[in-house]
ZAROZA-275274 format. One line per 8 residues: number of its first residue (from 0); their letters; for each residue x, y, z of N, C-alpha, C, O, CB. Coordinates in Angstrom, 2 decimals, decimal comma. Glycine has a CB too. Layout:
! residues N
NUM) A) X:Y:Z:X:Y:Z:X:Y:Z:X:Y:Z:X:Y:Z ~ ...
! end
This chain:
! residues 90
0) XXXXXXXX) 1,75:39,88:6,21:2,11:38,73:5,41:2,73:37,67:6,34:3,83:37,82:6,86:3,11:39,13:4,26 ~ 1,92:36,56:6,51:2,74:35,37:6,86:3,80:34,59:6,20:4,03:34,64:4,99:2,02:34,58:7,06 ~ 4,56:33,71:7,25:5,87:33,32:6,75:5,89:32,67:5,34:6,81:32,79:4,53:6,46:32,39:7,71 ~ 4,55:31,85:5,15:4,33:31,27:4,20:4,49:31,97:2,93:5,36:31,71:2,10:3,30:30,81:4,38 ~ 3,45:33,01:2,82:3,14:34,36:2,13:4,73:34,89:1,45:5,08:35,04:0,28:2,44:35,61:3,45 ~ 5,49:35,09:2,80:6,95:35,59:2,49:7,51:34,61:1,87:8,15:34,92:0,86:7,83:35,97:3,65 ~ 7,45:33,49:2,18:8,50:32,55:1,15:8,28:32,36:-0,48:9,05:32,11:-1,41:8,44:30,98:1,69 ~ 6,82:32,60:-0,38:6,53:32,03:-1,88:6,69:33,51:-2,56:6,82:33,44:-3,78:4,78:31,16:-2,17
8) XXXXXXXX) 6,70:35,13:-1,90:6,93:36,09:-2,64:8,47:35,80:-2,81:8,82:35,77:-3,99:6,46:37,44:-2,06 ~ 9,65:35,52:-1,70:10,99:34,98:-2,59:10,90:34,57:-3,45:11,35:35,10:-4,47:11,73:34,18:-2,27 ~ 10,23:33,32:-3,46:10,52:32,63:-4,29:9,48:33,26:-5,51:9,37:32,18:-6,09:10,46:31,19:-3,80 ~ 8,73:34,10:-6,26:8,66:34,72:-7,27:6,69:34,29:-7,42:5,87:35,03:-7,95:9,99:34,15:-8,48 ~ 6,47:33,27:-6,94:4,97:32,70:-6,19:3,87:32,98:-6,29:2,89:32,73:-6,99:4,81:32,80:-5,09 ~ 4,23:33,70:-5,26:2,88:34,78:-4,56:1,85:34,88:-5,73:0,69:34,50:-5,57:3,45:36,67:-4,12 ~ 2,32:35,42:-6,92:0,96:35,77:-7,99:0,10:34,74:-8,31:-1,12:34,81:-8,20:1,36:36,24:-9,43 ~ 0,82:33,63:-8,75:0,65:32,26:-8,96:-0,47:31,63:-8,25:-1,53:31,21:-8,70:1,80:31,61:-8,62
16) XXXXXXXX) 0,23:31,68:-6,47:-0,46:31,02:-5,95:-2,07:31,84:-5,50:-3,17:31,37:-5,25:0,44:30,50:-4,95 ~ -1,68:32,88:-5,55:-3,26:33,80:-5,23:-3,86:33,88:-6,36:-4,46:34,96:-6,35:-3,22:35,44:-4,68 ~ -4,08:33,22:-7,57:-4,99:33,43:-8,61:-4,41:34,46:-9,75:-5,19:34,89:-10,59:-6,31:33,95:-7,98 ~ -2,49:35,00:-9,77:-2,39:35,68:-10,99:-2,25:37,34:-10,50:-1,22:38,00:-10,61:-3,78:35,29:-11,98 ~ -3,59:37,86:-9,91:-3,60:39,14:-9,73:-3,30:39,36:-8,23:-3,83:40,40:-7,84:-4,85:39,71:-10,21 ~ -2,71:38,78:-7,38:-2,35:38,71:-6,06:-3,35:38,95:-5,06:-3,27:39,06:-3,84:-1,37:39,52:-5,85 ~ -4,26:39,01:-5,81:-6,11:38,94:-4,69:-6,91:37,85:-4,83:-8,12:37,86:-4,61:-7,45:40,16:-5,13 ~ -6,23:36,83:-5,20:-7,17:35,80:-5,14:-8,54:35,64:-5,81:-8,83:36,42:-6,71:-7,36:35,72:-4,02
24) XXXXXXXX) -9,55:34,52:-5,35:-10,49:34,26:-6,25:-10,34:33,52:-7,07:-11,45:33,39:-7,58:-10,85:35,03:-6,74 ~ -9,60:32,87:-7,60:-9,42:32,14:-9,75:-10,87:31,64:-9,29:-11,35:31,45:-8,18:-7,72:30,24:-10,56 ~ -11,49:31,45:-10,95:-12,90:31,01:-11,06:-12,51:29,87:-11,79:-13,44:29,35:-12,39:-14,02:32,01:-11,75 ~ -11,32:29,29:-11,93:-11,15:28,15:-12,17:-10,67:26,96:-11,72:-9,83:27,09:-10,83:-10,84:28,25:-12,74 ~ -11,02:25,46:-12,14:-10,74:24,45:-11,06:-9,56:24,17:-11,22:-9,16:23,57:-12,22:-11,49:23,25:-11,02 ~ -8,53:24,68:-9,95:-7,39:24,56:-9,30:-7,15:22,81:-8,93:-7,81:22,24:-8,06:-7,51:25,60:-7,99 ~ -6,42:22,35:-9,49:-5,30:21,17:-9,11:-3,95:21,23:-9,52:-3,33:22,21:-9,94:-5,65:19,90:-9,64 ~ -3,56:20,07:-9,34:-2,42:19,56:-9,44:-1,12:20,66:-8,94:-0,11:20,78:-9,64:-2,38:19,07:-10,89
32) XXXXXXXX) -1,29:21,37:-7,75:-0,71:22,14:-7,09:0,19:21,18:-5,95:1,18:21,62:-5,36:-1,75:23,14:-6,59 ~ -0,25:20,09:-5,81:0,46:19,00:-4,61:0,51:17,80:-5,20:-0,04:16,83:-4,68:-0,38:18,75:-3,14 ~ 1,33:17,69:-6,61:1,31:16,30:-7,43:1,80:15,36:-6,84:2,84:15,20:-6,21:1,96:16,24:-8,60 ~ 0,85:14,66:-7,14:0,99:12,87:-6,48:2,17:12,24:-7,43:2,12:12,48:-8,64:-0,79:11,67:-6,78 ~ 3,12:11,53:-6,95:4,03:10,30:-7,88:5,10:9,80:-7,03:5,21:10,15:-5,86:4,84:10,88:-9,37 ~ 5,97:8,92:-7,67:6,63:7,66:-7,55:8,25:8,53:-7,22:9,13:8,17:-6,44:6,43:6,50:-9,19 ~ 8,23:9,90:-8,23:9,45:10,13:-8,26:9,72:11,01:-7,03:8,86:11,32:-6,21:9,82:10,67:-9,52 ~ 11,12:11,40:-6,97:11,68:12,40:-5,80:11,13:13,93:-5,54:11,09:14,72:-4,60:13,18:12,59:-6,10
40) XXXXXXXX) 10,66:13,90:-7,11:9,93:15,72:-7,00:8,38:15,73:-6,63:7,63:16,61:-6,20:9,95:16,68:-8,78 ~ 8,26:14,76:-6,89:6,23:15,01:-6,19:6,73:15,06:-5,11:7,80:14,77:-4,58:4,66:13,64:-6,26 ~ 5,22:15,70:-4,68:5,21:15,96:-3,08:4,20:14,64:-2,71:4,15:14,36:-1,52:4,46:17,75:-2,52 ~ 3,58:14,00:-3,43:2,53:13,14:-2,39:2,78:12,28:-3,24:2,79:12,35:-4,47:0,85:13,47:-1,99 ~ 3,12:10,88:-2,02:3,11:9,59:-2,52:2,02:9,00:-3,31:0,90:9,52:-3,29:3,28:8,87:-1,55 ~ 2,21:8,12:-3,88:1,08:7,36:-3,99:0,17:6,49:-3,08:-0,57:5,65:-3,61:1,39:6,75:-4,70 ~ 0,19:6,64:-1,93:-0,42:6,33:-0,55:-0,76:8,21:0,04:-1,07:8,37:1,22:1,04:5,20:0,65 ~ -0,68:9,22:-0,71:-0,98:10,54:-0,86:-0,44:10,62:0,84:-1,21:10,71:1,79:-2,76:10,98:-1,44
48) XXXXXXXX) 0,62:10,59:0,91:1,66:10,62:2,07:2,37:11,85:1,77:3,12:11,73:0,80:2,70:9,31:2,16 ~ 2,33:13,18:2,41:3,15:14,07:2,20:4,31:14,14:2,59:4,62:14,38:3,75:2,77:14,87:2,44 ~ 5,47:13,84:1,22:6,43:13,69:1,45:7,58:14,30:2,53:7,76:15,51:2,38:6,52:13,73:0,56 ~ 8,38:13,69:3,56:8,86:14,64:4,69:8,16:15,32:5,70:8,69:16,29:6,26:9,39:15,56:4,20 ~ 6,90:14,89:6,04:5,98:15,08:6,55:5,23:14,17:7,26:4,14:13,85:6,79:5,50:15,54:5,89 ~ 5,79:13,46:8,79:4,92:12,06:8,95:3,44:12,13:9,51:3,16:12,24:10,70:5,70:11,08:10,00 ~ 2,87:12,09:8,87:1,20:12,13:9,82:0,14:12,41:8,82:-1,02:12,02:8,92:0,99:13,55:11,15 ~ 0,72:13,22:7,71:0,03:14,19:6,76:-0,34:13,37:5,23:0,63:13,19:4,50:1,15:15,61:6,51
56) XXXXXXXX) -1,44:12,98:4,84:-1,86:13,25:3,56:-2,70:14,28:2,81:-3,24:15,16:3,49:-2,29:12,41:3,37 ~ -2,84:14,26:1,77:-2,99:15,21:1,06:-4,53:14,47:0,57:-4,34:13,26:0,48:-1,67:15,56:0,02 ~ -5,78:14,80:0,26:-6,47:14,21:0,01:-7,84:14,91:-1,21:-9,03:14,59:-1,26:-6,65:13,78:1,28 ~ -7,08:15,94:-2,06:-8,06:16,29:-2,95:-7,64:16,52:-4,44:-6,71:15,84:-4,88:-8,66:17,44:-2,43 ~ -8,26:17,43:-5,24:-7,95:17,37:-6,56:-6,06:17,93:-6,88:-5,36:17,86:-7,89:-9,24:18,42:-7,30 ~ -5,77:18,52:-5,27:-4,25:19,44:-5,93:-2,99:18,38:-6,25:-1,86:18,74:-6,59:-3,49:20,73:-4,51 ~ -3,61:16,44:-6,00:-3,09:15,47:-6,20:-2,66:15,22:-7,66:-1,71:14,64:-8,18:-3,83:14,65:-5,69 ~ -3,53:15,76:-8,03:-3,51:14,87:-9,48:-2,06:15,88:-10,86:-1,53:16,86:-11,37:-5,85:15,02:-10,32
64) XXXXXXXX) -2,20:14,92:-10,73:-0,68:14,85:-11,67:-0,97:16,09:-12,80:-0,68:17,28:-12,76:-0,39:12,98:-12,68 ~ -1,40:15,61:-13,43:-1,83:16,72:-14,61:-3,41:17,59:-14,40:-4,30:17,24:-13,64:-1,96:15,74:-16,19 ~ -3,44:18,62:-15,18:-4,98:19,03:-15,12:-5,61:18,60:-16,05:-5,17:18,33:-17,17:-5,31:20,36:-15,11 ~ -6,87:18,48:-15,60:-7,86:17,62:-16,63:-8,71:18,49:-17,08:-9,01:19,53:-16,49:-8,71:16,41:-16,05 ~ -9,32:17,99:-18,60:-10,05:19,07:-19,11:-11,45:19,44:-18,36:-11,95:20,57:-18,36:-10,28:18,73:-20,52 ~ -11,98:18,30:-17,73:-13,49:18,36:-17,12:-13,53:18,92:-15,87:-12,61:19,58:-15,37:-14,17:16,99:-16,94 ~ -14,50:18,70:-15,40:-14,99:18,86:-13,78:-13,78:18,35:-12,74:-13,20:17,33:-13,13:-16,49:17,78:-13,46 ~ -13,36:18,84:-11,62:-12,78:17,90:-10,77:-13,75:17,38:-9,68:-13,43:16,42:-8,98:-11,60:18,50:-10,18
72) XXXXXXXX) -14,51:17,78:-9,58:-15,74:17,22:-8,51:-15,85:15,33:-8,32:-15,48:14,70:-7,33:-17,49:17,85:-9,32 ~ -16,36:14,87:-9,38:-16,41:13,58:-9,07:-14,63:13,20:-8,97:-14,39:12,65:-7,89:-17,39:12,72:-10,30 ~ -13,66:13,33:-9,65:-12,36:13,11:-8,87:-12,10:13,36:-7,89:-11,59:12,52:-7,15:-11,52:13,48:-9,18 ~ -12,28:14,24:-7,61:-11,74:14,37:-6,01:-12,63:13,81:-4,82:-12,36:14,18:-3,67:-11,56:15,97:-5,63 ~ -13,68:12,94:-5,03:-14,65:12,61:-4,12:-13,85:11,01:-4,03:-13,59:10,39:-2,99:-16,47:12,82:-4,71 ~ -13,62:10,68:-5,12:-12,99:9,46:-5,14:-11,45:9,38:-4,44:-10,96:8,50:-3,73:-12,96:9,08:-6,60 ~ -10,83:10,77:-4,95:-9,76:10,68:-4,31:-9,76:10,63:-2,90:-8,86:10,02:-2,33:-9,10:11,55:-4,68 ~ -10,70:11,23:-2,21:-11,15:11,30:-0,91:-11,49:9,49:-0,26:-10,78:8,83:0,50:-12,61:12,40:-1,01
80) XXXXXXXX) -12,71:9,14:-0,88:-12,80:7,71:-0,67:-11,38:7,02:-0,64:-11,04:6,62:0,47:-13,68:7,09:-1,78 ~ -10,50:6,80:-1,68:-9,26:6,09:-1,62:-8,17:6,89:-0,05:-7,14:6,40:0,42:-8,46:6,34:-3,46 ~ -8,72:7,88:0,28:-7,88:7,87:0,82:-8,33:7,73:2,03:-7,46:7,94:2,87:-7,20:8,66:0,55 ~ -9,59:7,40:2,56:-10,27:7,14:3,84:-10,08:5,28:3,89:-10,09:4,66:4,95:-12,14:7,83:3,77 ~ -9,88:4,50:2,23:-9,34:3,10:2,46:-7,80:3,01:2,60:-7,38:1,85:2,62:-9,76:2,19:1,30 ~ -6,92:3,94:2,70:-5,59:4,18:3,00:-5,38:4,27:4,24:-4,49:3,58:4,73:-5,10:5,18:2,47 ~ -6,15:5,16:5,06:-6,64:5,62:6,18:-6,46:4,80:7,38:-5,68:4,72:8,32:-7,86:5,87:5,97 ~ -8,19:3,86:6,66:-8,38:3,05:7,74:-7,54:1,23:7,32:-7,65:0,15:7,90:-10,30:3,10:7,99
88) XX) -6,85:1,60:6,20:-5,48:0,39:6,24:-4,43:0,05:7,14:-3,92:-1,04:7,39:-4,65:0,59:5,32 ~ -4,23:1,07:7,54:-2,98:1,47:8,28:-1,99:2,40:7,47:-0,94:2,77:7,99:-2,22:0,18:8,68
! end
């Protein structure tokens, strides 16, 4: 188990983040694990800037704030585009 692994079993995690049964797999579309917002508790700006982290954005569906009932495929392609015009903004 890596350090990572170990922190999130402290912290109670681990099932969560491996799909529930601690082996991984979910057959379902996973987001909003790295929510994007304005306030102090998201982790990614709205420039998908990982917060406390200088260099790093975040650039797929684990952005999005809430889960959506549909597909994340065409979202996250866009989220990708916006963030290649973030990118090459400065």
């Amino acid at each position: 188990m890596d350090k990572g692994e170990q922190l999130l079993k402290e912290a109670g995690a681990i099932k969560i983040w491996r799909g529930g049964n601690g082996k991984g797999g979910v057959g379902d579309h996973q987001n909003g694990t790295c929510r994007m917002g304005s306030d102090p508790s998201s982790v990614v700006d709205p420039q998908l800037r990982v917060r406390g982290v200088e260099g790093l954005r975040v650039a797929d569906a684990s952005i999005m704030p809430r889960i959506i009932r549909g597909h994340t495929h065409a979202p996250a392609v866009l989220i990708g585009e916006k963030a290649a015009d973030l990118v090459l903004a400065g």
